[in-house]
C-alpha positions in Angstrom: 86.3 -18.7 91.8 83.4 -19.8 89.3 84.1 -20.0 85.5 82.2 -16.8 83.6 80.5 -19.4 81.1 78.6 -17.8 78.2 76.2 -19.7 75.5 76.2 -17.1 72.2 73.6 -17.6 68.7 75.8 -16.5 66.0 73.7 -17.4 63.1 71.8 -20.8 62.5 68.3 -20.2 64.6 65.5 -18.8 63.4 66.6 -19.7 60.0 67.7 -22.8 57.4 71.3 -23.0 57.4 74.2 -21.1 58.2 75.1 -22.8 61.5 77.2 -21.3 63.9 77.4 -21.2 67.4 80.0 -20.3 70.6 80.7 -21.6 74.2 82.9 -18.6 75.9 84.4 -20.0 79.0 86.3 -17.0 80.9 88.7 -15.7 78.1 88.6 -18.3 75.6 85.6 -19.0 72.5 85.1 -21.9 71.3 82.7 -21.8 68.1 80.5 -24.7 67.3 80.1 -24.9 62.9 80.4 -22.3 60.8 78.2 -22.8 57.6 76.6 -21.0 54.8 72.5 -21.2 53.7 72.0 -21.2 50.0 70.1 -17.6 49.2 65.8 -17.4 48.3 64.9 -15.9 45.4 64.1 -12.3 47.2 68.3 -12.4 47.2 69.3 -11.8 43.5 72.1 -12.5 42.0 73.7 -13.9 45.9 75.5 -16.6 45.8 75.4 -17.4 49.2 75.4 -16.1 52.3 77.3 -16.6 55.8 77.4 -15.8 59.2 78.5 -11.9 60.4 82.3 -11.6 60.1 82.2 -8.7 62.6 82.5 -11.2 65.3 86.3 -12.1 64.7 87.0 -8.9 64.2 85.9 -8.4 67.9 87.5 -11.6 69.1 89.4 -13.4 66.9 92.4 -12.7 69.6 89.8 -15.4 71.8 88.9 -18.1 69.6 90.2 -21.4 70.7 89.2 -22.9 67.9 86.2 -23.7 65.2 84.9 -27.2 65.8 83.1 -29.0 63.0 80.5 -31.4 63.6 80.2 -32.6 59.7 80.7 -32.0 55.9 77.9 -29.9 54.9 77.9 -26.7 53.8 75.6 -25.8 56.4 78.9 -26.9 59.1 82.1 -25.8 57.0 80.6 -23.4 54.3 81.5 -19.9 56.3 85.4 -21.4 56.8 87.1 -19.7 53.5 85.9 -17.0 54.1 87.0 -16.6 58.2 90.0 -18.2 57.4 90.9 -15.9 54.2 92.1 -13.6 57.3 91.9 -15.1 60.3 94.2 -17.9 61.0 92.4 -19.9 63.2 92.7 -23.9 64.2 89.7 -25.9 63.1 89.0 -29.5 64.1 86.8 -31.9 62.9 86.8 -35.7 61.6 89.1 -36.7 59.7 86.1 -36.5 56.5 85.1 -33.2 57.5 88.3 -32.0 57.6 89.0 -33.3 54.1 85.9 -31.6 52.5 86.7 -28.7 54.6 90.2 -28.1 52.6 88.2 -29.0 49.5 85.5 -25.8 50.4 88.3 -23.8 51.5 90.6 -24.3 48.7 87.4 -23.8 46.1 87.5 -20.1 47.2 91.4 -19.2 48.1 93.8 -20.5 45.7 95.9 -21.0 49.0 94.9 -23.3 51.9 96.6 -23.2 55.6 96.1 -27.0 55.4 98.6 -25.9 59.2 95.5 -25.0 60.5 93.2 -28.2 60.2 93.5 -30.9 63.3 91.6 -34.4 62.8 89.9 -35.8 65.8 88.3 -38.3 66.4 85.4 -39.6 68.8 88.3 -40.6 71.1 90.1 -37.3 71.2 90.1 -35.0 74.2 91.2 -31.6 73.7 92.3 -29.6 77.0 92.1 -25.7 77.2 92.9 -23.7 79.5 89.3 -23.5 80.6 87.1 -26.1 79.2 88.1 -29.4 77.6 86.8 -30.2 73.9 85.4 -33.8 73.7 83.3 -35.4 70.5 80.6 -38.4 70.0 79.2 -40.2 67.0 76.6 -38.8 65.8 73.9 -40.5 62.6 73.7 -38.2 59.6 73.6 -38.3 55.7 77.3 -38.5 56.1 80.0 -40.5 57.8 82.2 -39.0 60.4 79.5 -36.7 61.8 80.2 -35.6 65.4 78.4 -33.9 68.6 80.3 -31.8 70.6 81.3 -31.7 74.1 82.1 -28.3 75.9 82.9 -29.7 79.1 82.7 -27.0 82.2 83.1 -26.5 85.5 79.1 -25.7 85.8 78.7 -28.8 83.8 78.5 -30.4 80.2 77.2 -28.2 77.5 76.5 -30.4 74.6 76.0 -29.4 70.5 74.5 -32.2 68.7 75.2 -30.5 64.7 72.6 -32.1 62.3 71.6 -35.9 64.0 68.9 -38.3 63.7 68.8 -42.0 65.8 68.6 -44.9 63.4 69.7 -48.5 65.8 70.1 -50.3 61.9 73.1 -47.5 61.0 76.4 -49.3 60.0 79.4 -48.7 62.2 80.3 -45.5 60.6 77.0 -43.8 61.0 75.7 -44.8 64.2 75.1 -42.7 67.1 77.1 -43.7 70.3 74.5 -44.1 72.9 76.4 -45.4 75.4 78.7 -42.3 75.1 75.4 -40.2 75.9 74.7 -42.2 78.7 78.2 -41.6 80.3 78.2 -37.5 79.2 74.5 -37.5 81.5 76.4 -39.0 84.8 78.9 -35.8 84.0 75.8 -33.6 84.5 74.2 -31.6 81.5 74.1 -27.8 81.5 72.6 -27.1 78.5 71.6 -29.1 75.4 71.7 -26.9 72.1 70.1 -29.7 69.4 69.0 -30.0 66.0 65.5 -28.6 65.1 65.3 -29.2 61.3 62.8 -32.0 61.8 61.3 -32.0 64.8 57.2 -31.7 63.3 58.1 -34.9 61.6 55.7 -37.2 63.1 56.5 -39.9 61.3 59.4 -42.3 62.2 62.4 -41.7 59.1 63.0 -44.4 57.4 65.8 -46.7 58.1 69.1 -46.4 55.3 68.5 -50.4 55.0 64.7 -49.2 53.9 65.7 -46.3 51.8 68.5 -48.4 49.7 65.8 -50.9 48.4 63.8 -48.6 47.9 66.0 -46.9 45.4 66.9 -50.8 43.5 64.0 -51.1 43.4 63.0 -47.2 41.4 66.0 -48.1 39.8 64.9 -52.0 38.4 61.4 -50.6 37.1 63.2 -47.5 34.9 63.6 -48.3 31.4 65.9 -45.6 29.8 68.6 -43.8 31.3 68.4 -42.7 35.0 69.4 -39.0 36.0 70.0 -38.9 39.5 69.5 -36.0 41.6 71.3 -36.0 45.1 73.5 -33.7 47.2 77.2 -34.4 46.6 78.3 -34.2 50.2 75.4 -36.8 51.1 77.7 -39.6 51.2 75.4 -42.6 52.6 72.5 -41.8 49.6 75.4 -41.4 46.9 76.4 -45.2 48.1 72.9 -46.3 47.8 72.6 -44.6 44.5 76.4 -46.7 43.5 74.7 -49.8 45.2 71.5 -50.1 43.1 73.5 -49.1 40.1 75.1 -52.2 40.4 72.9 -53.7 41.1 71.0 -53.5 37.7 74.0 -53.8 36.1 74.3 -49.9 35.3 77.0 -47.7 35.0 77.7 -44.0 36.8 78.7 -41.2 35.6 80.1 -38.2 37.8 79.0 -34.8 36.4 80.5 -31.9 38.0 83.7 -30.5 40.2 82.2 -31.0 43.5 81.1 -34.6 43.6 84.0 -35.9 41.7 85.8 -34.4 44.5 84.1 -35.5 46.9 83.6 -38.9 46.0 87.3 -39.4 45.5 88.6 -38.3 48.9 85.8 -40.4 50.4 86.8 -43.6 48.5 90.3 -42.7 49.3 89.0 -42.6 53.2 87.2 -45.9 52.7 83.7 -44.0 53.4 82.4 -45.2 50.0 82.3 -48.5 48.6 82.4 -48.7 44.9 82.3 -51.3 42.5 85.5 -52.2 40.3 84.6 -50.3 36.7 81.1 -49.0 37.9 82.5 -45.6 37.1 82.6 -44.3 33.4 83.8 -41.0 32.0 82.0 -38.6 29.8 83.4 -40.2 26.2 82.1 -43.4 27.3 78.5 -41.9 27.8 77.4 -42.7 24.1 79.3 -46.5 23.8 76.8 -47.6 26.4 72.8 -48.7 26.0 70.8 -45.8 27.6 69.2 -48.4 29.5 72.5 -49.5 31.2 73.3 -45.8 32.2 72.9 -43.8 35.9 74.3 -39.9 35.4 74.5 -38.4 39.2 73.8 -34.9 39.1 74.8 -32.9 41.9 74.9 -29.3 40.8 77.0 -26.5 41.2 78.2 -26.4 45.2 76.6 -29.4 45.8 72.6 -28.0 45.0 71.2 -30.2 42.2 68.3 -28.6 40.9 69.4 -25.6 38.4 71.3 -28.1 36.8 68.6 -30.7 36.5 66.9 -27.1 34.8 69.7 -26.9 32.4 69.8 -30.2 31.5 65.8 -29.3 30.4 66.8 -26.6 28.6 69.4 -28.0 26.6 72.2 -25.6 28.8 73.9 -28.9 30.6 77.4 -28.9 29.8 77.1 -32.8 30.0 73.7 -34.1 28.7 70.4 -32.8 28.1 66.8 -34.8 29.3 65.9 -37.1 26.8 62.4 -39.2 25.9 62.0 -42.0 27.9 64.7 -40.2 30.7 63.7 -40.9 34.6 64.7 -38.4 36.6 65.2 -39.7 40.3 65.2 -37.0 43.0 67.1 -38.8 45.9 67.1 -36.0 48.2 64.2 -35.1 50.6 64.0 -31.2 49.9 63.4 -28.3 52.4 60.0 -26.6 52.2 61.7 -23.4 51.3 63.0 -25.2 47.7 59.8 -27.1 47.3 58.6 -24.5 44.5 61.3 -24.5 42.9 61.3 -28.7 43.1 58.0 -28.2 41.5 58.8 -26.2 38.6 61.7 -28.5 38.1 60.1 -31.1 37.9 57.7 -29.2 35.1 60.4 -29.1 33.2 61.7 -31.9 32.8 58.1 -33.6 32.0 58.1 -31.3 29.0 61.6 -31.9 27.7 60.2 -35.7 27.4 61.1 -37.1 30.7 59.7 -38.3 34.0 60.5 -37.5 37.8 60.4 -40.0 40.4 61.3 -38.3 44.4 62.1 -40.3 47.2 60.5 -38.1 49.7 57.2 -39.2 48.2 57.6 -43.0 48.3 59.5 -43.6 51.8 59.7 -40.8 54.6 63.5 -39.8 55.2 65.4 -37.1 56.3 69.1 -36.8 57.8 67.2 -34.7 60.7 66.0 -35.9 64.1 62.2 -36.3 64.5 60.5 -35.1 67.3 60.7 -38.9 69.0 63.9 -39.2 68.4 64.3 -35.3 70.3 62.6 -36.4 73.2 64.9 -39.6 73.1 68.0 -37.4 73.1 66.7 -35.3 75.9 65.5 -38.4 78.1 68.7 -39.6 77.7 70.9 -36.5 78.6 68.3 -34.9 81.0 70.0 -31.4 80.6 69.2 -28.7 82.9 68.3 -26.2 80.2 67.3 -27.3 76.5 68.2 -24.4 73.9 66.5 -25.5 70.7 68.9 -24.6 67.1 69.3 -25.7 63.6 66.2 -24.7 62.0 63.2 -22.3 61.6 61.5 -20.9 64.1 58.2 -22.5 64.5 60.6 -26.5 64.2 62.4 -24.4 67.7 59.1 -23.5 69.3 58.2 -27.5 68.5 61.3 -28.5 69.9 60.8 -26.3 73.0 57.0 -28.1 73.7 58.5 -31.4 73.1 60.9 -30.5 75.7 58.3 -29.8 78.4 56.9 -32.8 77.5 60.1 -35.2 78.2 59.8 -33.0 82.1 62.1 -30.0 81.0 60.5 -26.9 83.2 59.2 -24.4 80.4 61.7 -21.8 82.1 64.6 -23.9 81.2 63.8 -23.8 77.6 65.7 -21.1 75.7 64.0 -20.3 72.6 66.7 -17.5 71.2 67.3 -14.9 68.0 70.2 -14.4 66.3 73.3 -12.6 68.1 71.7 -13.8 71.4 74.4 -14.4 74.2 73.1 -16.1 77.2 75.2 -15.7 80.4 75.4 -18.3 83.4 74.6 -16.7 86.7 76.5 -19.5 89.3 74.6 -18.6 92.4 71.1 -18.4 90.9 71.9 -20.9 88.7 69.8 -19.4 85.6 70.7 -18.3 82.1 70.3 -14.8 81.8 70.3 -12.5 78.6 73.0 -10.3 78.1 75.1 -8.1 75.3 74.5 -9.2 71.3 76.5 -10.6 69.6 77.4 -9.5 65.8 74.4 -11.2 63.6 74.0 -9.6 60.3 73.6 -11.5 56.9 76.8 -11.0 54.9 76.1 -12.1 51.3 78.7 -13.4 49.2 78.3 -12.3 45.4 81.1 -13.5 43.2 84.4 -12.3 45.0 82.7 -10.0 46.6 82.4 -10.3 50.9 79.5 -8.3 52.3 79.7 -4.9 49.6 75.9 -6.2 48.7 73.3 -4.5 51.0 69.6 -4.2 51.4 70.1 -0.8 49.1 71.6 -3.1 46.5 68.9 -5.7 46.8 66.2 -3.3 46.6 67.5 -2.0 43.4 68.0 -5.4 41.8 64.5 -6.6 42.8 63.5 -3.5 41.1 65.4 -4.1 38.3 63.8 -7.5 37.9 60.2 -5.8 38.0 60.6 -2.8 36.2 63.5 -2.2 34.5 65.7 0.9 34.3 64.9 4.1 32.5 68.2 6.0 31.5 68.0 10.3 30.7 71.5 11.8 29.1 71.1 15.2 29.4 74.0 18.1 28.5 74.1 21.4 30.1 76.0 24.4 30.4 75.5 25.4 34.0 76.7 29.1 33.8 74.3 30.1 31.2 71.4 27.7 32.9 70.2 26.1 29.5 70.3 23.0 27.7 72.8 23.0 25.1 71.3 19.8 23.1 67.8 17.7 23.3 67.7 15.0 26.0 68.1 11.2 25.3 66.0 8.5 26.6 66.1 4.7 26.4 64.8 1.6 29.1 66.0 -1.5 29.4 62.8 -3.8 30.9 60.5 -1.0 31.3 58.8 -0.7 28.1 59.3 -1.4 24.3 60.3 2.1 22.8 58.6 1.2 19.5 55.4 1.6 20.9 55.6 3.9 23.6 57.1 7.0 21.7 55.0 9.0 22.9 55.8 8.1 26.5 59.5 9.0 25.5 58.6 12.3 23.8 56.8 13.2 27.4 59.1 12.3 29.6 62.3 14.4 27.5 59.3 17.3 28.4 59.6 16.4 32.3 63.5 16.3 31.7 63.8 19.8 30.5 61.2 21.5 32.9 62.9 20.0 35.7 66.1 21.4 34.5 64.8 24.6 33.8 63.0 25.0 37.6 65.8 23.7 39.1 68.2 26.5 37.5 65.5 28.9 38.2 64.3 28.2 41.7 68.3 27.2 43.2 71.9 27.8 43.5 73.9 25.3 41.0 74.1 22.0 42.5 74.9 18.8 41.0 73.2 16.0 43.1 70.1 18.6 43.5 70.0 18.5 39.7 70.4 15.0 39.5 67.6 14.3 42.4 64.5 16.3 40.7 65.0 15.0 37.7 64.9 11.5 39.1 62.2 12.6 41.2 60.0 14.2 38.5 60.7 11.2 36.0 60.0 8.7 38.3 56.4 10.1 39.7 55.7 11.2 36.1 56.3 7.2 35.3 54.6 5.5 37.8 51.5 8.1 36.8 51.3 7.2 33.3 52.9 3.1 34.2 52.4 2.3 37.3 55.5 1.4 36.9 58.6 2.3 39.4 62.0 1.7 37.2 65.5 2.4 38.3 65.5 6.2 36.9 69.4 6.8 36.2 70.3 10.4 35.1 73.3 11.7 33.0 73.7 15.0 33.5 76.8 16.1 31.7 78.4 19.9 31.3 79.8 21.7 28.4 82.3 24.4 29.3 82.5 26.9 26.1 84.0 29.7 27.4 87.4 27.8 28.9 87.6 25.8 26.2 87.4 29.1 23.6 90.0 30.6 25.3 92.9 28.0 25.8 91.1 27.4 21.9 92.0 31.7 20.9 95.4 31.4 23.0 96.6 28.6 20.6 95.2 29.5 17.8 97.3 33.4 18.4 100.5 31.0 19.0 99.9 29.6 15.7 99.1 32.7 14.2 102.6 34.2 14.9 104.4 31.3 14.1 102.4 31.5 10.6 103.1 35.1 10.2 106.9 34.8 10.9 107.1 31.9 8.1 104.2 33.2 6.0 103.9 37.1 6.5 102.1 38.0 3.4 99.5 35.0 3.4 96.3 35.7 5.5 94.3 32.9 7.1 91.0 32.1 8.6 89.1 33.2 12.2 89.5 29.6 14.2 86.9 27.1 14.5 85.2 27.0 17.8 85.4 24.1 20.1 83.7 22.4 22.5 84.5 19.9 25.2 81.9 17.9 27.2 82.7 17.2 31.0 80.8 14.2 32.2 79.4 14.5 35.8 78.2 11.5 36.8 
């Protein structure tokens, strides 16, 4: 009896980020990463956003586990939030496990640390169905796996983020010999990295991009503010390297790389100099010009606080004259803007900016050579291109055909695509989706922001909002007291009263047509007054704000009767007490209901 074997494209294609992928073999998932993608600027006010959680609702009860192939948030950044209520086993190096308990323990004050199994490139992990196996693999960061779904159709491998570099140290360097020995297995499938694959260029070697930064770092005259990933272990050694190297001293700012770089030196991935760290008092007893601060930003994202440190915001420091700022991180093209306008900044708060991806070409990504060297190496049957946007997967895919790969064998897929293995015809086929959507993370909040939500807040962020309190008193279908209008980001009242003085007219002829034309109802109410305010805005605007109506209700003849019957209860207590002494007709009273 065959195995039922099953490739599935939970998040991470198509896309930058947010990798997460599944072998299914019979009854059991195994699930390849599960990261987060930092949000664009169309997402406001998200902090982040992960892969659909709707998929272990539907089979949790299968998971055999969530294998990690590194310490990025693009591997580990979805695990607080799946394991927040799912208890599931995860296994990765011994590194990624670490920073996996720091990310998990950053969000739940409790952390299953039950639940984490280090592996190593040894370690082979039988299942009922498929056996787990894992190689070395060159990143940004040490203890960086591929995976190894071994089936009885053959080997389907999962490279994570890689690049080939023969001049890696020990702990960064990808086992090719372990490749060779997975391609005399036979190779199924191949689902690799596509971050980088239009790089045409070779990357730089880490020897190449460490002199390079002495050598930034020997020419800079002030202090040095350096910008890098915290999780991007091998430049953060460079960066400690060339410090010393010019007989500077580092300072940490912020939770995560402190963190970070402490469990690392506790692993022995990081090599730092005895008293090359400083704290924060020490920052002013030392000569600006014998100073490196490494900035790595909230979550690991350096940029917004390079921006606060520009605007005077920075908890820590602020840029200075004579400041260089050194961007050692190679940055996506979807950030680039925001690299530029950083970069803006910090020119006009007196400094300078100096970015490594313009003086040497690097990146923690495979280039297309380096693809086709993978693929030569492996010769998979089928090549299912992942890890990046779509146009780096349709390079990946030509590449492919180029190395021999027959153009039918290359699976270019979406989201929530789940390819099954026919055994007899021996093809990938399509079949069922899997759960795909975006869930964003705002604050505490898991998945209650929707497209509804968004739409508002962009419109927000354009327009503003235009607020209307009205009062009413719905049985005798008038308006007891003149509307009230204000904006927040629409327009300044000051000089647009007449604007305000037209649109309390709109308010009370919708009102009055709706009591006229309809049977009471409250949301109808509500609705053509929105309506008729927000054409009558964009008319005189052209301008769409949130329109929010307050329609409240006073109720005078309830409240004048439980008003009469105490007012009688007083009387006749008066009377019994007082029966000669008259007193006065009661006030009347009114309450206000607010229907919102």
């Amino acid at each position: 009896m065959t195995d039922q074997i099953k490739v599935m494209f939970l998040s991470g294609v198509r896309e930058q980020g947010k990798n997460m992928y599944a072998v299914q073999v019979n009854d059991e998932i195994f699930v390849l990463d599960a990261g987060l993608k930092y949000p664009d600027s169309s997402l406001f006010g998200i902090d982040v956003v992960i892969p659909d959680l709707e998929f272990f609702d539907k089979y949790s009860d299968q998971v055999a586990g969530i294998f990690l192939t590194h310490g990025h948030a693009d591997s580990i950044g979805a695990l607080p939030y799946i394991l927040r209520k799912y208890n599931l086993p995860v296994f990765g190096s011994k590194l990624t496990i670490e920073l996996a308990k720091i990310a998990v323990r950053r969000e739940n004050k409790k952390c299953n640390d039950g639940l984490f199994n280090v592996v190593d490139a040894d370690t082979e992990i039988e299942f009922k169905n498929a056996v787990i196996s894992f190689f070395h693999t060159t990143h940004s960061i040490p203890g960086s796996f591929g995976i190894d779904v071994h089936t009885s159709e053959g080997e389907i491998i999962y490279t994570g983020d890689f690049k080939l570099d023969p001049t890696a140290t020990d702990e960064y360097r990808t086992d090719m010999d372990r490749l060779a020995e997975i391609e005399t297995k036979g190779v199924l499938a191949l689902i690799a990295d596509s971050n980088n694959a239009e790089a045409s260029q070779a990357n730089a070697s880490e020897q190449d991009v460490a002199e390079y930064v002495t050598k930034v770092f020997r020419a800079a005259k002030g202090r040095i503010i350096a910008a890098a990933k915290a999780s991007n272990l091998s430049r953060v050694q460079e960066i400690f390297d060339a410090a010393h190297a010019t007989g500077r001293k580092v300072l940490l700012t912020g939770r995560d790389v402190n963190k970070i770089v402490r469990t690392a030196m506790e692993l022995n991935y990081l090599k730092v100099p005895k008293n090359l760290l400083i704290k924060i008092k020490e920052l002013k007893e030392i000569p600006k010009d014998k100073v490196v601060i490494l900035e790595t930003g909230r979550m690991g994202e350096p940029l917004q606080s390079l921006q606060k440190m520009a605007n005077n915001r920075h908890s820590v420091t602020s840029i200075e004259e004579g400041d260089l700022v050194f961007i050692a991180t190679t940055p996506s093209h979807s950030v680039e803007t925001m690299v530029a306008q950083t970069s803006d900044m910090i020119y006009k708060a007196g400094g300078r900016v100096a970015q490594l991806g313009y003086g040497i070409h690097t990146s923690g990504h495979a280039t297309g050579r380096d693809l086709q060297m993978l693929i030569s190496t492996l010769k998979p049957k089928y090549v299912m291109p992942a890890i990046g946007e779509y146009r780096l997967m349709e390079i990946q895919k030509e590449l492919a055909i180029r190395t021999g790969i027959s153009p039918k064998n290359v699976i270019v897929p979406k989201k929530g695509d789940v390819y099954e293995y026919h055994h007899k015809k021996g093809i990938f086929h399509i079949t069922n989706a899997a759960p795909s959507e975006d869930i964003m993370i705002d604050g505490s909040g898991i998945g209650d922001v929707g497209n509804i939500v968004l739409r508002d807040r962009e419109i927000l962020s354009d327009d503003g909002i235009f607020i209307a309190v009205v009062t009413i008193d719905r049985k005798k279908k008038r308006i007891i007291s003149e509307p009230l209008v204000t904006s927040r980001g629409f327009v300044y009242i000051k000089e647009n009263h007449q604007l305000m003085l037209d649109a309390i007219e709109v308010i009370k002829t919708a009102i009055a047509n709706n009591f006229k034309h309809k049977k009471f109802d409250w949301s109808e109410l509500k609705n053509d007054v929105r309506g008729d305010l927000e054409k009558f805005l964009y008319k005189q605007t052209n301008r769409r704000p949130v329109v929010l109506p307050v329609v409240m209700e006073v109720n005078q003849n309830r409240h004048r009767a439980i008003q009469s019957r105490n007012n009688d209860a007083k009387a006749d207590t008066h009377k019994k007490t007082n029966p000669k002494k008259s007193h006065k007709k009661p006030m009347k009273h009114k309450k206000i209901i607010t229907k919102d």
